[in-house]
C-alpha positions in Angstrom: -7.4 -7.2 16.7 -11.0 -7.3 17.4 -14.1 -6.2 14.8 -13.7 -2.8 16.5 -11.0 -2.3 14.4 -12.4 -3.1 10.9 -15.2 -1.5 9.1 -18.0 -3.1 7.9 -18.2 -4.4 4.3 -20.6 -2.7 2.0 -22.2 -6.4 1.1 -22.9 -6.4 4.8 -24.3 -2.8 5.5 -26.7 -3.8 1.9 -27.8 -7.1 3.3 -28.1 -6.0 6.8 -30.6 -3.2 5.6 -34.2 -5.1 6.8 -32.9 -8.4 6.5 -31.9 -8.8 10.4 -32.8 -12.2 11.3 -33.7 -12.7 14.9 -30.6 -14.4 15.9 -28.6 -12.0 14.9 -30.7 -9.7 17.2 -30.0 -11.5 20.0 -26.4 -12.3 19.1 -26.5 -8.0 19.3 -28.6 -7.9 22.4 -25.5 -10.3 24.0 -23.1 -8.3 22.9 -25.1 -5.0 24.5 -25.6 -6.4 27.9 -24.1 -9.6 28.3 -25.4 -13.0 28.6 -25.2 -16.6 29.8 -23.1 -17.2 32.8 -21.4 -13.4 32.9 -24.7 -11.4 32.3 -26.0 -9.3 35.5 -28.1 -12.3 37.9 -30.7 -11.7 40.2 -28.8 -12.6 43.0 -25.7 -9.3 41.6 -29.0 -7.4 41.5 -30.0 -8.1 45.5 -26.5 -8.3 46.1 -25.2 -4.6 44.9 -28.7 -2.8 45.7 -30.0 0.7 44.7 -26.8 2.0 45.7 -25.0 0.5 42.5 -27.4 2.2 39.8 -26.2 5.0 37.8 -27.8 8.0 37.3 -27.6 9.4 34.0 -26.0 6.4 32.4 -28.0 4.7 29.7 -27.9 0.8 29.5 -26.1 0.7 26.2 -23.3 2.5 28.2 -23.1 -0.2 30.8 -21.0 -3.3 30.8 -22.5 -6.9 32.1 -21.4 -5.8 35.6 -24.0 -3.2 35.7 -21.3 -0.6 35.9 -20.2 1.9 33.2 -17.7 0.9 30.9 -15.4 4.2 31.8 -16.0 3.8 35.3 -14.5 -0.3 35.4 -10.9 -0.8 36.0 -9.3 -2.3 33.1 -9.9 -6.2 34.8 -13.7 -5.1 35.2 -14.2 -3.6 32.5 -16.6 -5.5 29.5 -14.7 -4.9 26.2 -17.9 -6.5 24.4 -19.6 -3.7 21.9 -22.4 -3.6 19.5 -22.0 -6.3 16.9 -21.5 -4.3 13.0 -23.9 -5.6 10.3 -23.5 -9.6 9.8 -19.9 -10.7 8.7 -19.0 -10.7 5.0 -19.5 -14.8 5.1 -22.9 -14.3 6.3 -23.8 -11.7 3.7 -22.3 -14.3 0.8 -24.2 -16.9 2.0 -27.6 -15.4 1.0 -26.3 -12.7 -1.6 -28.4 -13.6 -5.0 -25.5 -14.6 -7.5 -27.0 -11.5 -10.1 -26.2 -9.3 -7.2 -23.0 -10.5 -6.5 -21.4 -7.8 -9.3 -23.5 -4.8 -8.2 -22.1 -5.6 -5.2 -18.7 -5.4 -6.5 -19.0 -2.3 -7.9 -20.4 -0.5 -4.9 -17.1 -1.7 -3.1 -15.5 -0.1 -5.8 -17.3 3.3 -5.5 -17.0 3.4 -1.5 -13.5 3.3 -1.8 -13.6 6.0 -4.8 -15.4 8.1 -2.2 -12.0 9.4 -0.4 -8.2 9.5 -1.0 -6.4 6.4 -0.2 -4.6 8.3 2.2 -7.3 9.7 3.7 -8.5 6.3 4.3 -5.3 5.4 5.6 -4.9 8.1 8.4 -8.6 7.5 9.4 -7.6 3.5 9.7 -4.4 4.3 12.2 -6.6 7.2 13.8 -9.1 4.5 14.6 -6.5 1.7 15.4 -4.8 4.3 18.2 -8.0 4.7 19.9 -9.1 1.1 20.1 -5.6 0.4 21.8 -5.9 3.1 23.8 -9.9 2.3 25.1 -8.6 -1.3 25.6 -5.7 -0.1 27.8 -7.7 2.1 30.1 -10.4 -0.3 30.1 -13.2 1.4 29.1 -15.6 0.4 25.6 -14.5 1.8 22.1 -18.4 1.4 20.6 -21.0 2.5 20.7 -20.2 6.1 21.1 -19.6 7.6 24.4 -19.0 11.3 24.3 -17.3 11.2 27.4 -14.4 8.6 26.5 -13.7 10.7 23.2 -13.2 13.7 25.6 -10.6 11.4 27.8 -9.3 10.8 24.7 -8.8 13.7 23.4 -7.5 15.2 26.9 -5.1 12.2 26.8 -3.9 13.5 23.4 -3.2 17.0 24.5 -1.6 16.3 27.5 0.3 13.3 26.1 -1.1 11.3 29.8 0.3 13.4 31.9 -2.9 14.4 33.8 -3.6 11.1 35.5 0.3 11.2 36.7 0.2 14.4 38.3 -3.2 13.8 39.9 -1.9 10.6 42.1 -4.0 8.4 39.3 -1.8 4.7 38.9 -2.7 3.2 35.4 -1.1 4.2 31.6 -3.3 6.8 30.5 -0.9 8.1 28.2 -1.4 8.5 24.4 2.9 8.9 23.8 4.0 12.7 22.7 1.2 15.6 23.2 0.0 15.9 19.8 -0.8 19.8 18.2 -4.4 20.8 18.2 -4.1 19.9 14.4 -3.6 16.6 14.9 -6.0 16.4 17.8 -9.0 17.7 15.4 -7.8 15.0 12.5 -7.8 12.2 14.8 -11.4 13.5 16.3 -13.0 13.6 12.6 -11.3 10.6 11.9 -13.2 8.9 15.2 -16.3 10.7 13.8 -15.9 8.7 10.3 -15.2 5.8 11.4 -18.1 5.9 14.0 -20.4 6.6 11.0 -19.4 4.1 9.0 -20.8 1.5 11.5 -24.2 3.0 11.6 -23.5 5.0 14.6 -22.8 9.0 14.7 -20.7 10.6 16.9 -22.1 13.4 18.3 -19.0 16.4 18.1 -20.8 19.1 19.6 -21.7 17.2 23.1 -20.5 19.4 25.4 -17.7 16.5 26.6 -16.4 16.9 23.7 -17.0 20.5 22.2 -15.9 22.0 25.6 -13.1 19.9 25.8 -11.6 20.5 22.0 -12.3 24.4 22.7 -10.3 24.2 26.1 -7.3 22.6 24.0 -7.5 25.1 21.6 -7.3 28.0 23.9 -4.6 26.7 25.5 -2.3 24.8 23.2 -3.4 26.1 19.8 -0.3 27.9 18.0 0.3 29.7 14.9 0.8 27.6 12.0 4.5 26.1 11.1 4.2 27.1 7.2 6.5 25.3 4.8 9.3 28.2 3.4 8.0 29.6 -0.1 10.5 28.4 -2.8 10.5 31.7 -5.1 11.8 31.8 -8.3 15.4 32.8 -7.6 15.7 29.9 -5.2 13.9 27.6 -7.8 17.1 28.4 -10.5 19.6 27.7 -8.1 18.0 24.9 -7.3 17.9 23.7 -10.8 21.6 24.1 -11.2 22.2 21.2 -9.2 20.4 19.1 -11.0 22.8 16.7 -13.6 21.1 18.1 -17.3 22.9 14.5 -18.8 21.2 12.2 -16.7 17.6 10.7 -17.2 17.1 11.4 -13.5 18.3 14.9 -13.7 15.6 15.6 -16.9 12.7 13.9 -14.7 13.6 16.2 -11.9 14.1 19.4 -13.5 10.3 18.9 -15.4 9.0 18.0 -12.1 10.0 20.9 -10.3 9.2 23.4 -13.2 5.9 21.9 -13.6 5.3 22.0 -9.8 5.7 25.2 -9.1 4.5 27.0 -12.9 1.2 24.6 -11.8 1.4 25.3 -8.2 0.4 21.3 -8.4 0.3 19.6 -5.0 3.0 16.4 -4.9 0.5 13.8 -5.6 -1.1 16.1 -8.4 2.2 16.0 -10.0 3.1 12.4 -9.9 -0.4 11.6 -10.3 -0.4 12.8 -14.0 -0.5 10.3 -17.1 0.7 11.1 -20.8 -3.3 11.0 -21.8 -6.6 10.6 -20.6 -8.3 7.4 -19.4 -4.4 5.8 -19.5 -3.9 4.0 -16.3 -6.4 3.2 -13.4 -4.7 5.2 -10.7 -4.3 8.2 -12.5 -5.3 11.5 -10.9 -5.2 13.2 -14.4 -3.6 14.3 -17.5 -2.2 16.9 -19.8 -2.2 18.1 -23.6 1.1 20.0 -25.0 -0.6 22.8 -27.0 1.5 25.7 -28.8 1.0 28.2 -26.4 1.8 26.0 -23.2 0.4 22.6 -21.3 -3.0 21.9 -20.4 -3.4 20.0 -17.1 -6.3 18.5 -16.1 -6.8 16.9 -12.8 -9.2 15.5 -10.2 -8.7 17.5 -7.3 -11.0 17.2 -3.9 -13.7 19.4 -5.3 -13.9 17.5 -8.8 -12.6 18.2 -11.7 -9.8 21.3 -12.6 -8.1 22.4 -15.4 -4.6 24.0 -15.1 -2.9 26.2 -17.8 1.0 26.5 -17.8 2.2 29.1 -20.6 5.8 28.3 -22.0 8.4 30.5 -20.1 10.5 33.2 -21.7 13.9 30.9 -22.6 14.0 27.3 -23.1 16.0 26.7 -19.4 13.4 27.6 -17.7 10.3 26.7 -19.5 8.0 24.2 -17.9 6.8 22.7 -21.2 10.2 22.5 -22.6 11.6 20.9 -19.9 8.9 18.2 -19.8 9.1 17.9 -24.1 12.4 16.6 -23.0 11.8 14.3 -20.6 9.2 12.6 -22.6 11.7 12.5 -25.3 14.5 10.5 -23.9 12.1 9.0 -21.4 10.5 7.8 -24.4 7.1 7.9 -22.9 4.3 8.3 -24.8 1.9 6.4 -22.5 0.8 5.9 -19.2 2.3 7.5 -15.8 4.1 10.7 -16.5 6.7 10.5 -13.7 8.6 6.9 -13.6 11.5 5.6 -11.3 14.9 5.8 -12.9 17.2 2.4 -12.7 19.9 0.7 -14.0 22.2 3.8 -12.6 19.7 6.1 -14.3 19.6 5.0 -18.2 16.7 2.6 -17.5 13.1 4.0 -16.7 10.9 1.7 -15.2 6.9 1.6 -16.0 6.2 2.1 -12.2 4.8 5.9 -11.0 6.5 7.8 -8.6 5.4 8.2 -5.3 4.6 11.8 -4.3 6.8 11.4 -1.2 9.7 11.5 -3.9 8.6 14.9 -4.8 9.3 16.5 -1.1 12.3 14.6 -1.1 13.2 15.9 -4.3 12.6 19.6 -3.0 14.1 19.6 0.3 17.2 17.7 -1.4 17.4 20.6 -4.2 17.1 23.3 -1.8 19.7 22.1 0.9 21.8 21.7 -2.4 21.3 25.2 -3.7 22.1 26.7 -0.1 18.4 28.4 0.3 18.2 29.7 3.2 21.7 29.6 3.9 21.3 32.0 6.9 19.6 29.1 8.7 21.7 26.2 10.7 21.1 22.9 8.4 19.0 20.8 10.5 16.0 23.5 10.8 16.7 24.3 6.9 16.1 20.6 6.2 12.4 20.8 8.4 11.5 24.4 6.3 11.0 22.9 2.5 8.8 20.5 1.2 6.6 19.6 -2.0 4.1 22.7 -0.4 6.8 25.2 -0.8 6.5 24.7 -5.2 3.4 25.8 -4.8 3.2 28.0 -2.3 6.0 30.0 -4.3 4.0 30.7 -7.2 1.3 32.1 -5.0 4.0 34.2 -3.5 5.7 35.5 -6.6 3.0 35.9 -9.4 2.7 39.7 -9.5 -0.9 38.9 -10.7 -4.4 40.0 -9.7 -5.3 37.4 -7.0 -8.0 35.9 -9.1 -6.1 34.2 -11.4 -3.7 33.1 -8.2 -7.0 31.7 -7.0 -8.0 29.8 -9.8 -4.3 28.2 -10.4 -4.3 26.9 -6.9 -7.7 25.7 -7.2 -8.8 27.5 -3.8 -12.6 28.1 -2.8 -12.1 31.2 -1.3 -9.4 34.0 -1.7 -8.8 33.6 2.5 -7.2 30.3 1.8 -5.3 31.9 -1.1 -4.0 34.3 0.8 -2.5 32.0 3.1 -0.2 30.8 0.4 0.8 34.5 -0.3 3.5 34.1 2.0 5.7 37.4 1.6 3.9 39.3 -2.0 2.2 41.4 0.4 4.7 41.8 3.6 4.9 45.2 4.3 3.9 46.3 1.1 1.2 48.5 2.6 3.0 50.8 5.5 0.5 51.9 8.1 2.8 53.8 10.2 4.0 56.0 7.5 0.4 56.4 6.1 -0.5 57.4 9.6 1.6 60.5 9.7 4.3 58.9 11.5 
């Protein structure tokens, strides 16, 4: 693993920021061009001619062999890059000692800026494409618009371009990846490239031609989770053991999911009150007319209202009451793991992968979508299809629809609406026909 792969540490980006001593320039300027023995000599310079310079290809493009990176075979090729701002040892070394907690506390904030598992998915996005530059032999910084288009052709055909065009070499990126997948892993490049002080430039037409080519050719409709609605949601309730710790948590998760239209990690992100636990997305209030949810969301701050049902059974609230009852929780994470052969619950939160597993194992249970063979009913529910069933079901104006999903727009609302609206307006017949 080289420094390609890690990003730069905030005390470093501060302390780099004017403070660039001159041997760190040069240690960069190596790093650009080469130096000592394996930098380009006068006599490479007679040797090769006029006949070896590039056209069109800047310096910071070219490896110590006077070449361009992408155009060295992988034993050529100079896997050297720009140096990132001076290592965290560097940076501590001359870090005034009343800085050293401001410092701290900026860590703290750059890793409040995005969801852990955004961060995560960006970190493997960025760790496929330094394994892939290093295998095809071509540089991974600074930014070359033309690799990311290799790249991304390499992800849509899954390699299978270089084989078919008599190339030798493993150009191949595994599986072709959807056009989905394609665009996260091409933001996630363009993060990561920003984080290092050096912006990726999406609409060069290597790359905006490229990604528009792959769309056109390999985009698809979208594979939408199946809408749990609220006949399947009883059924799947049934199956759930009422005199079990386990079978309370699951029944109030599930209730609360869907009468929220909460996401999974909404839902196990909850705490019994505010300001409880440090990796808390949120929190409720049991009022008399229903629950209060608040939560962080990716826009900021939301409130969620969640009326109590029309019988006990299938009341949100109620269901929840009792959980917290025998759960005896009255602090902290509101969804816990349930040992000792479920009487014991632990003080540790859930993880909102528990919460699709929960709803796939409910509704292969309940036999929804029974008119399905079992292995493509297993890929058609997930924690999505909770919330995605209120959407569908609430015979509400869309407004209020809107504002319980926490949507921007009413388009992306709609989306969720998966069959409220099929063919409730006929054309034909309104045609005459």
């Amino acid at each position: 693993m080289t420094d390609d792969d890690d990003l730069p540490d905030i005390v470093d980006v501060v302390m780099h920021m004017g403070q660039q001593t001159e041997t760190a320039e040069k240690a960069d300027e190596a790093l650009r061009y080469g130096s000592g023995p394996f930098g380009r000599s006068q006599s490479f310079e007679r040797s090769t001619g006029p006949s070896d310079t590039f056209e069109g290809v800047s310096d910071a493009h070219r490896s110590s062999l006077g070449k361009p990176n992408h155009w060295l075979s992988a034993g050529d090729a100079d896997h050297s890059s720009p140096a990132l701002p001076v290592t965290a040892g560097q940076a501590q070394a001359y870090m005034p000692a009343h800085l050293e907690g401001l410092a701290g506390r900026a860590r703290d904030y750059v890793e409040a800026a995005s969801a852990a598992n955004t961060r995560r998915a960006y970190a493997a996005d960025w760790k496929h494409f330094a394994g892939w530059c290093r295998r095809q032999g071509l540089a991974v910084t600074p930014p070359d618009p033309q690799v990311v288009g290799l790249y991304i052709t390499a992800l849509a055909t899954g390699g299978t371009a270089a084989t078919a065009a008599g190339h030798a070499g493993d150009s191949g990126t595994g599986a072709k990846k959807s056009v989905a997948t394609i665009e996260r892993r091409l933001s996630a490049l363009a993060w990561n490239y920003a984080q290092r002080g050096q912006p990726l430039d999406r609409k060069d037409r290597h790359i905006a031609t490229v990604m528009a080519g792959i769309r056109n050719t390999h985009a698809a409709p979208p594979r939408q989770k199946e809408a749990i609605l609220p006949q399947d949601l009883l059924a799947m309730l049934e199956t759930l053991d009422r005199a079990s710790l386990r079978g309370l948590r699951d029944r109030a998760m599930l209730l609360l999911g869907f009468a929220g239209a909460l996401r999974r990690s909404e839902i196990v992100g909850l705490d019994y009150g505010r300001d409880q636990t440090a990796d808390g997305s949120g929190w409720i209030e049991i009022l008399d007319l229903g629950l209060l949810v608040t939560l962080r969301g990716k826009t900021g701050w939301r409130e969620v209202e969640i009326g109590r049902g029309s019988a006990d059974t299938t009341c949100p609230v109620v269901a929840l009451e009792t959980w917290l009852k025998f759960a005896r929780i009255g602090d902290g994470p509101l969804f816990r793991r349930v040992t000792g052969q479920g009487r014991q619950v632990g003080p540790d939160r859930l993880n909102a992968q528990e919460v699709a597993r929960l709803v796939k194992r409910a509704a292969l249970a309940a036999g929804v979508r029974g008119d399905l063979a079992e292995g493509e009913r297993a890929q058609k529910f997930a924690g999505h299809s909770l919330r995605a069933g209120l959407a569908s079901a609430a015979e509400v104006d869309e407004r209020y629809v809107q504002k319980q999903l926490g949507h921007a727009s009413a388009e992306m609302t709609r989306k969720y609406q998966r069959r409220r609206d099929r063919f409730r307006v006929n054309l034909t017949k309104a045609s005459g026909l």
